[in-house]
C-alpha positions in Angstrom: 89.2 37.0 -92.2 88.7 34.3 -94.4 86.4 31.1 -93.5 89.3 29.1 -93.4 90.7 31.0 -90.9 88.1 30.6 -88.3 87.0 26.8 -89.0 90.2 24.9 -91.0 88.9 22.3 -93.5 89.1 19.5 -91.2 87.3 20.7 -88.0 83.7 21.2 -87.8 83.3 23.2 -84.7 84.6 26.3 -83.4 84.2 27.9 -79.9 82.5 31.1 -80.0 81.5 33.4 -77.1 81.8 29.6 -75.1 79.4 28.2 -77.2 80.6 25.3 -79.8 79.5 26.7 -82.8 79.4 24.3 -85.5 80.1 24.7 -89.5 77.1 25.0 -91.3 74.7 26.3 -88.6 73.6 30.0 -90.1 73.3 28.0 -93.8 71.3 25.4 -92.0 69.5 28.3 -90.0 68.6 30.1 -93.0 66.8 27.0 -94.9 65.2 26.0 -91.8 63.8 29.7 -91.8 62.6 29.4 -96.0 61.4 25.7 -95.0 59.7 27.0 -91.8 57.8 30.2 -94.0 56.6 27.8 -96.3 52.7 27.3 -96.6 52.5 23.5 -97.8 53.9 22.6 -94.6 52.1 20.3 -91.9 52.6 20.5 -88.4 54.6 18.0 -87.6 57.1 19.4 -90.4 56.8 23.1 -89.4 57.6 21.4 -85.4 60.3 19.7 -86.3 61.6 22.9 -87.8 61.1 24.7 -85.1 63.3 22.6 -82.7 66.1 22.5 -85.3 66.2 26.6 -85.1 65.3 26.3 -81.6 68.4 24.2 -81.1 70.7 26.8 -83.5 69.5 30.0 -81.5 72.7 29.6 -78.5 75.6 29.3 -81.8 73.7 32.2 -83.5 73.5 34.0 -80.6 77.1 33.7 -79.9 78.3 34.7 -83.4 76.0 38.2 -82.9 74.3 37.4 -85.7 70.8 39.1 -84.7 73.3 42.3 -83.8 73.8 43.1 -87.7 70.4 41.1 -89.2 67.2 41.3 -88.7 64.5 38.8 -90.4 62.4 40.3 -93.1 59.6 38.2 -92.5 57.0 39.5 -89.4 55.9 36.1 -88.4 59.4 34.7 -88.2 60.5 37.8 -86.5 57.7 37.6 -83.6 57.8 34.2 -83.0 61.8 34.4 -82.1 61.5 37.9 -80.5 58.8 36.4 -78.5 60.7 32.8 -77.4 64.0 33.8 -77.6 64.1 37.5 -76.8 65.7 38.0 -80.6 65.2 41.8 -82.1 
């Protein structure tokens, strides 16, 4: 399967498991993660990070994508295990 084949060029969303699942999310995931583990961050950054991956958790769920990866990082790991029941 090709990206293409599951969201064309000139549509943004995709319906997954019945969840719209929108292009970009796991990228957008991922750098919210690397933001999110940074030291230098203040609080009201590090929240505001937390809602956006908050807020991707249903799409990721939907694509399985916590069936085939798990997050390297211990910290990351608990916190999502812990609010979102992620392994």
């Amino acid at each position: 399967m090709q990206p293409s084949d599951l969201l064309p060029d000139n549509q943004n969303f995709a319906q997954i498991n019945g969840v719209n699942v929108r292009k970009g999310t796991i990228g957008a995931f991922m750098l919210n993660c690397n933001n999110w583990l940074d030291p230098t961050m203040s609080q009201y950054q590090r929240a505001e990070l937390e809602q956006e991956i908050r807020d991707s958790i249903p799409a990721l769920k939907a694509l399985g994508i916590f069936d085939f990866f798990q997050l390297k990082d211990l910290k990351l790991q608990q916190w999502l295990y812990n609010e979102f029941h992620i392994q």
